[in-house]
N, CA, C and O of each residue as an XYZ file, in Angstrom:
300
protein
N      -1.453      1.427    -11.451
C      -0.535      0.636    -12.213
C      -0.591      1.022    -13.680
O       0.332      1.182    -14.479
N      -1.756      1.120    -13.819
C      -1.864      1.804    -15.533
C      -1.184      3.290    -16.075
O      -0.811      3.473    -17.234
N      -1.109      4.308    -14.970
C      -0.332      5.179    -15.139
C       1.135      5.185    -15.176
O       1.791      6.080    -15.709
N       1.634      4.138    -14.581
C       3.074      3.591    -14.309
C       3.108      3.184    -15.620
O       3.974      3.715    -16.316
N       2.204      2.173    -16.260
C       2.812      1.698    -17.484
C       2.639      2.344    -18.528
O       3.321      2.058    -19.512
N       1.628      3.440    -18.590
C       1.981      4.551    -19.956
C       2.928      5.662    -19.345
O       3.428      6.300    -20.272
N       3.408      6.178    -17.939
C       4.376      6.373    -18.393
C       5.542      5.757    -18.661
O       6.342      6.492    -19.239
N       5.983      4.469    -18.405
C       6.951      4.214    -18.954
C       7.017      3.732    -20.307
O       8.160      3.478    -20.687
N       6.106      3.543    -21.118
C       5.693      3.537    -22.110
C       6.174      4.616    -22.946
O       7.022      4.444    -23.822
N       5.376      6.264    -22.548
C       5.668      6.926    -23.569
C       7.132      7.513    -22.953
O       7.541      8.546    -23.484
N       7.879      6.972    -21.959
C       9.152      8.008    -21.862
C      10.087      6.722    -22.639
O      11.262      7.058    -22.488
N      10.043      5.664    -23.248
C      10.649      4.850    -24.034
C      11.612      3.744    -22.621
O      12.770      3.349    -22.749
N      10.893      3.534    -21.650
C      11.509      3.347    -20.248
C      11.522      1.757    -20.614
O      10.606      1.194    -21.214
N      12.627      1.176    -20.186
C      12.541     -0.387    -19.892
C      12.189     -1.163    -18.871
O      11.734     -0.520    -17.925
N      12.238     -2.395    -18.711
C      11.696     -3.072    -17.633
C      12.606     -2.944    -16.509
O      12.152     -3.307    -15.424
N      13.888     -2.471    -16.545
C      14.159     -2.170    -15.566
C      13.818     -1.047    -14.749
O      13.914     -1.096    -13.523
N      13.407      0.010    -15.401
C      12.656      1.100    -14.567
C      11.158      0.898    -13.759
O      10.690      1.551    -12.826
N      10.733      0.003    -14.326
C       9.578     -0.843    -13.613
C       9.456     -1.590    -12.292
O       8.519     -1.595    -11.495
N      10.742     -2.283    -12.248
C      11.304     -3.275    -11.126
C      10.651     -2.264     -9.728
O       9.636     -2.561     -9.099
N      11.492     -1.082     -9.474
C      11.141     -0.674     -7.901
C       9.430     -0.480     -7.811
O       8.766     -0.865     -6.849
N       8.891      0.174     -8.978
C       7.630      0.467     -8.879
C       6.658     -1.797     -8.409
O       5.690     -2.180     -7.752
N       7.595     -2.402     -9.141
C       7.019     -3.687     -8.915
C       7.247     -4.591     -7.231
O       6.632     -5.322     -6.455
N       8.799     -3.791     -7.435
C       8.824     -4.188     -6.027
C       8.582     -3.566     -4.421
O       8.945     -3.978     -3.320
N       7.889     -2.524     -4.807
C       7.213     -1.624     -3.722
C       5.530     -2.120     -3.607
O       4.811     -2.234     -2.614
N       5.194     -2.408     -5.380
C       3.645     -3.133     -4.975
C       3.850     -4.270     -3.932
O       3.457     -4.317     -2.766
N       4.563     -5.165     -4.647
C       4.537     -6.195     -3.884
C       4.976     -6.210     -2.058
O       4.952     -7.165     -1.282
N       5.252     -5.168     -1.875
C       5.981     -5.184     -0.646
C       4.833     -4.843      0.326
O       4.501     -5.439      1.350
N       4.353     -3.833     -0.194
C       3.070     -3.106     -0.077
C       1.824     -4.201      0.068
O       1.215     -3.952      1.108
N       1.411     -5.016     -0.445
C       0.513     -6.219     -0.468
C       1.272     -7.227      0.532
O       0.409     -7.934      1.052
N       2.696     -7.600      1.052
C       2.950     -8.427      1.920
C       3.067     -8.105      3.258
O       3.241     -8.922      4.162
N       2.948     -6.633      3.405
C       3.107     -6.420      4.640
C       2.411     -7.063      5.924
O       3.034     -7.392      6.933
N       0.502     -7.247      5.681
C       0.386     -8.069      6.355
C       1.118     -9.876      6.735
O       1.510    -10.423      7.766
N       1.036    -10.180      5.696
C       1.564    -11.361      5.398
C       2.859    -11.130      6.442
O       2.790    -11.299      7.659
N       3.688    -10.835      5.929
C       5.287    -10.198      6.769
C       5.114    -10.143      7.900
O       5.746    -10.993      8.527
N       4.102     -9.050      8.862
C       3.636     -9.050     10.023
C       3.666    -10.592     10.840
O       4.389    -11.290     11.552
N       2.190    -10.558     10.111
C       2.428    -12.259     11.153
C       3.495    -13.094     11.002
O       4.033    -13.479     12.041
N       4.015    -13.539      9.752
C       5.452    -13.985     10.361
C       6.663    -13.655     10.819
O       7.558    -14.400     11.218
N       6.621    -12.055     10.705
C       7.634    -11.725     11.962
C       6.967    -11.565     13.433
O       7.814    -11.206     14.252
N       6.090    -11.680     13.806
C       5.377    -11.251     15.172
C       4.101    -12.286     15.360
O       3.069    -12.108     16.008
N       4.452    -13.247     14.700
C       3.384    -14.167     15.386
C       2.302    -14.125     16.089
O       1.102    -14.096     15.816
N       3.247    -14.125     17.552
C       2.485    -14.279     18.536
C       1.422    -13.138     19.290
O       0.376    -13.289     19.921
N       2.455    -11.579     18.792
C       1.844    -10.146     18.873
C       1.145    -10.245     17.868
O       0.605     -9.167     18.119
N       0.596    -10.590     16.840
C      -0.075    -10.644     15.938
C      -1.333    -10.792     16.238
O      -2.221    -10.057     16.670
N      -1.226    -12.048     15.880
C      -2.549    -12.784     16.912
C      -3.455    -12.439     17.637
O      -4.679    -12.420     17.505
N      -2.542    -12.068     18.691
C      -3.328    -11.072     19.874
C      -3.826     -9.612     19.321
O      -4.752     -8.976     19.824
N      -3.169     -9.262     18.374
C      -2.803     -7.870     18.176
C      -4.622     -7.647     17.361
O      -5.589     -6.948     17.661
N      -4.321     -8.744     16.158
C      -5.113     -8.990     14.968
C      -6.881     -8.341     15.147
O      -7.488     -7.679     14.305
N      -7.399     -8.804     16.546
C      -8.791     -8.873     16.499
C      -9.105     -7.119     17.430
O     -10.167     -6.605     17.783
N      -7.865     -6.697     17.546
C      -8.152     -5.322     18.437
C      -8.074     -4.073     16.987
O      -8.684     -3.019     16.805
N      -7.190     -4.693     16.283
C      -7.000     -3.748     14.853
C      -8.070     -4.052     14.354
O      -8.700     -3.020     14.124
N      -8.823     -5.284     13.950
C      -9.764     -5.226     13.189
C     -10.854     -4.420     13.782
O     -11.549     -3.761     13.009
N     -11.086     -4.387     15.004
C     -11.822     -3.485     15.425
C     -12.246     -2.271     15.556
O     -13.406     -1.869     15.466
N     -10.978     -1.489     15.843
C     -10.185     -0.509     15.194
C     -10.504      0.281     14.065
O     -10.809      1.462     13.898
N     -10.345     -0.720     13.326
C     -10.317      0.082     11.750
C     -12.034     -0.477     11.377
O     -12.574      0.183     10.489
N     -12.696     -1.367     11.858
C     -14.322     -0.915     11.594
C     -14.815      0.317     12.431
O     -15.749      0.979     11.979
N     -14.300      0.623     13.500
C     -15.219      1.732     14.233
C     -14.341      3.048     13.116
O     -15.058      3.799     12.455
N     -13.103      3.153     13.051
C     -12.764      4.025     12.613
C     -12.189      4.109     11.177
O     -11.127      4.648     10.866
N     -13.252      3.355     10.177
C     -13.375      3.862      8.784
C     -13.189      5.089      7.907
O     -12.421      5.349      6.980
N     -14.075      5.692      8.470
C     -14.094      7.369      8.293
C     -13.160      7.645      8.139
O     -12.773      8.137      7.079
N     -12.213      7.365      9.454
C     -10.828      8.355      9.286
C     -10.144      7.740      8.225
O      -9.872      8.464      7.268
N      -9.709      6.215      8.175
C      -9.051      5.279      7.160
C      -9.860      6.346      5.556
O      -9.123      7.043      4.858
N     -10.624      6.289      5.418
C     -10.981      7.248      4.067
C     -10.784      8.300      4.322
O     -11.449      8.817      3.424
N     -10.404      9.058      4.826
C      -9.948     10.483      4.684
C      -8.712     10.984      4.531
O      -8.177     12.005      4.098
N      -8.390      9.852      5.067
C      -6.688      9.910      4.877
C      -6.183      9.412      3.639
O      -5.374     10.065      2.979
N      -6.560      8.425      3.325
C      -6.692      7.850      1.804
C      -6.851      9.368      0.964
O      -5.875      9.908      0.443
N      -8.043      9.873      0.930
C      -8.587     10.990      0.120
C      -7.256     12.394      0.333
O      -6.752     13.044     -0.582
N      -7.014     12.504      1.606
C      -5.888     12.934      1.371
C      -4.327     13.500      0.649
O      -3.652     14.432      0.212
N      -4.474     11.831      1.008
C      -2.957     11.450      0.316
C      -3.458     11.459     -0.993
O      -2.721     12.298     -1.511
N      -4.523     10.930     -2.212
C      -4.609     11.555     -3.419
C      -4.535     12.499     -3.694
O      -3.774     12.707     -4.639
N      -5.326     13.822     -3.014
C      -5.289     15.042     -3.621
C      -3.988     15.739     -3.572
O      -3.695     16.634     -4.365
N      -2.963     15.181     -2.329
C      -1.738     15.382     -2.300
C      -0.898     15.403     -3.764
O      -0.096     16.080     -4.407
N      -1.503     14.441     -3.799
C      -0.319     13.432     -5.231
C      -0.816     13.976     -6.358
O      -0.110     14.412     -7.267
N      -2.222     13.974     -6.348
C      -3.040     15.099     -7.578
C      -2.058     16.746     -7.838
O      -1.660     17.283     -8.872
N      -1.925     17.218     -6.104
C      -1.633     18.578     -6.376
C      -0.092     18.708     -6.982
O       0.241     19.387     -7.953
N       0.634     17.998     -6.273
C       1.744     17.592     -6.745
C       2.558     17.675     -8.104
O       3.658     17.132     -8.199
């Protein structure tokens, strides 16, 4: 977020150039949220097999992460 706001900072950018970058965070942070209330009931059920999921398979969740930075780094 801090890079978003010096650059729009030093390119003389207004708050409207900010908006999508604001409204992709936020979209981005509701997705769970969103989930369960569009899918409830698959949720639910869904919820305790993902959490599982993503503790056995951490590793990969960080590598892919690490990834996609150096992507955006090379970029």
């Amino acid at each position: 977020m801090l890079t978003v706001g010096v650059h729009l900072e030093q390119s003389d950018s207004g708050y409207a150039a900010a908006l999508p970058f604001i409204a992709l965070t936020i979209l981005v942070a509701a997705i769970p949220l969103l989930a369960r209330l569009l899918f409830h009931r698959r949720a639910e059920s869904a919820a305790p097999a993902v959490r599982e999921w993503v503790g056995t398979h951490g590793w990969l969740i960080t590598i892919i992460a690490c990834a996609i930075f150096i992507v955006l780094i090379l970029t």
